[in-house]
C-alpha positions as CSV (number, residue, x, y, z in Angstrom):
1,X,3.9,-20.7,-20.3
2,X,5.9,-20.4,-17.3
3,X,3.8,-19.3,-14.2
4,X,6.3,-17.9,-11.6
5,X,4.6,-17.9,-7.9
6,X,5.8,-15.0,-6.0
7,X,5.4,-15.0,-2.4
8,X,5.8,-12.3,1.0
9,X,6.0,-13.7,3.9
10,X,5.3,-11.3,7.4
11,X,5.0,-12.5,10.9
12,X,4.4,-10.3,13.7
13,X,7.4,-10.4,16.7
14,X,5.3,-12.5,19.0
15,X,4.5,-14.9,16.1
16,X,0.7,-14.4,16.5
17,X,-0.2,-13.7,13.1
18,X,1.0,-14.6,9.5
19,X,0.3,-13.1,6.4
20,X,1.4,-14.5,2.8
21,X,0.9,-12.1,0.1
22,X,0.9,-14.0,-3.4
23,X,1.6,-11.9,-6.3
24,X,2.9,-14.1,-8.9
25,X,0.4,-16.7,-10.8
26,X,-1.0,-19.3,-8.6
27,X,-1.6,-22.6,-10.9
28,X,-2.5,-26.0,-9.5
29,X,1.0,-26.7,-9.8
30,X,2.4,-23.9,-7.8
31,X,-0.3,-24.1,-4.8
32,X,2.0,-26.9,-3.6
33,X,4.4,-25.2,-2.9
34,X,2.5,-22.0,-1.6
35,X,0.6,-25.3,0.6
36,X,4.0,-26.0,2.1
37,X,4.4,-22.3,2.8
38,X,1.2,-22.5,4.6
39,X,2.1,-25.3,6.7
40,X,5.3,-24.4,7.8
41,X,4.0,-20.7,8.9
42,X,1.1,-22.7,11.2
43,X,3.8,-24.7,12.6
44,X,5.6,-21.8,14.4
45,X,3.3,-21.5,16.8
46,X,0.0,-23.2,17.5
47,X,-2.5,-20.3,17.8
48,X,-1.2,-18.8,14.8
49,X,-3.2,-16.1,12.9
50,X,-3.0,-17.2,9.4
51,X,-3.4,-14.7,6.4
52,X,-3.2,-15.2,2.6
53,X,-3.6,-12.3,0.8
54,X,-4.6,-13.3,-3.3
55,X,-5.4,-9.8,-4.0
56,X,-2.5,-8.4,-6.1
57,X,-2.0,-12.0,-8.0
58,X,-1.5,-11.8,-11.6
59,X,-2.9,-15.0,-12.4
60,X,-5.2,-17.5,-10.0
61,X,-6.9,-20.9,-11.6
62,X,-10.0,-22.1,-10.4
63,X,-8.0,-25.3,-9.7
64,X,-5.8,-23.5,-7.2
65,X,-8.8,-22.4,-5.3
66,X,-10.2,-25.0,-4.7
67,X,-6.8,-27.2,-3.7
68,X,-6.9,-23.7,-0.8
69,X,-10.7,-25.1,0.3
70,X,-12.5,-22.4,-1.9
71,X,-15.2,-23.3,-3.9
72,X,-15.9,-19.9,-6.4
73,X,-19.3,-19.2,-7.0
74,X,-21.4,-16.9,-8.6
75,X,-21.2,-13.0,-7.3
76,X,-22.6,-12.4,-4.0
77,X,-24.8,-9.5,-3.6
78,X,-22.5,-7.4,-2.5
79,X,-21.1,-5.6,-5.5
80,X,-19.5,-2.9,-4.3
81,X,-16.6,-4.9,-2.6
82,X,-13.7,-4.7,-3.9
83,X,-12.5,-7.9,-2.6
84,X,-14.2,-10.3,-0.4
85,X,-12.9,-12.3,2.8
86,X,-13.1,-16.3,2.9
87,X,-12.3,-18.5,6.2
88,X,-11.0,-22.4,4.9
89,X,-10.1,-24.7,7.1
90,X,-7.2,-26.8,5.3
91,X,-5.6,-29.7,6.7
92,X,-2.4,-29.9,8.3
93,X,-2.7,-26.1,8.6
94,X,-6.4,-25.2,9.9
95,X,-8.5,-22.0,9.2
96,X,-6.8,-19.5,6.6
97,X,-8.3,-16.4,5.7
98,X,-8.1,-15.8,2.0
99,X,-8.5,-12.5,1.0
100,X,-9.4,-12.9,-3.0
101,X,-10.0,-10.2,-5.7
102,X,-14.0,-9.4,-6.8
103,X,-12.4,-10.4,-10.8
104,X,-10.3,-13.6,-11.1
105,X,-6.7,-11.5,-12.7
106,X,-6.0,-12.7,-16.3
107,X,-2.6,-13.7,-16.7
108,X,-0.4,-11.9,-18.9
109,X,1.9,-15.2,-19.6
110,X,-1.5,-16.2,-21.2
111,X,-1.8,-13.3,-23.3
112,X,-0.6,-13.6,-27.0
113,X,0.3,-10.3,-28.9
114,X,-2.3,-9.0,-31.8
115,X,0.8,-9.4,-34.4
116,X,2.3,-12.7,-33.4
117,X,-0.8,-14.2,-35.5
118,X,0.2,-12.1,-38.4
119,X,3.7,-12.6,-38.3
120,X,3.1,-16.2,-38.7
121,X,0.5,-16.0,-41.1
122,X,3.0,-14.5,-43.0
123,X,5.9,-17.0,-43.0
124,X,3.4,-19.9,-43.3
125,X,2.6,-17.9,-46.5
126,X,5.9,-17.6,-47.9
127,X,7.0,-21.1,-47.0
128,X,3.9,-22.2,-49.0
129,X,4.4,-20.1,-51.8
């Protein structure tokens, strides 16, 4: 499947704070990239704010996480959050505020339809026939 990372970039005029909003799929693969993002934002100024907003990704893998510093664990007691605010401190970059979903998106590049199974089903049928 092909996983597209889709990023926003926003800095404020005096280059205080940064925010990256991810709303493609972030895979192991594509947090390199986002990590290079990252890096680049910290180095326009040293007391940078920085800001990475997961909430409207489509897709995010455990893997991916935990390349940013987070480690997911079980639901904290409070449930009624929608989303829930994580300082890491990442190298070459320093602390990042990740701003993740309460439920890990599923990815819809993931997703097969109910009558691709069907349809094949079928042909292996007729081929076998």
């Amino acid at each position: 499947m092909d996983h597209k990372l889709q990023l926003v970039v926003g800095l404020d005029a005096d280059l205080k704070t940064a925010r990256i909003d991810v709303q493609g799929c972030l895979t192991a693969a594509s947090c390199q990239a986002l990590l290079c993002v990252l890096r680049r934002a910290h180095s326009l100024a040293a007391d940078v704010s920085l800001t990475l907003d997961l909430r409207e990704a489509r897709h995010l893998e455990t893997e991916a996480l935990e390349m940013l510093g987070y480690l997911p664990a079980p639901s904290s007691a409070n449930a009624t959050a929608i989303y829930s605010e994580v300082r890491c401190v990442l190298e070459g970059v320093g602390v990042v505020v990740l701003l993740l979903p309460k439920l890990s998106p599923v990815c819809r590049m993931d997703r097969v339809p109910a009558d691709t199974y069907s349809d094949v089903a079928r042909l292996l049928h007729l081929h076998s026939a």
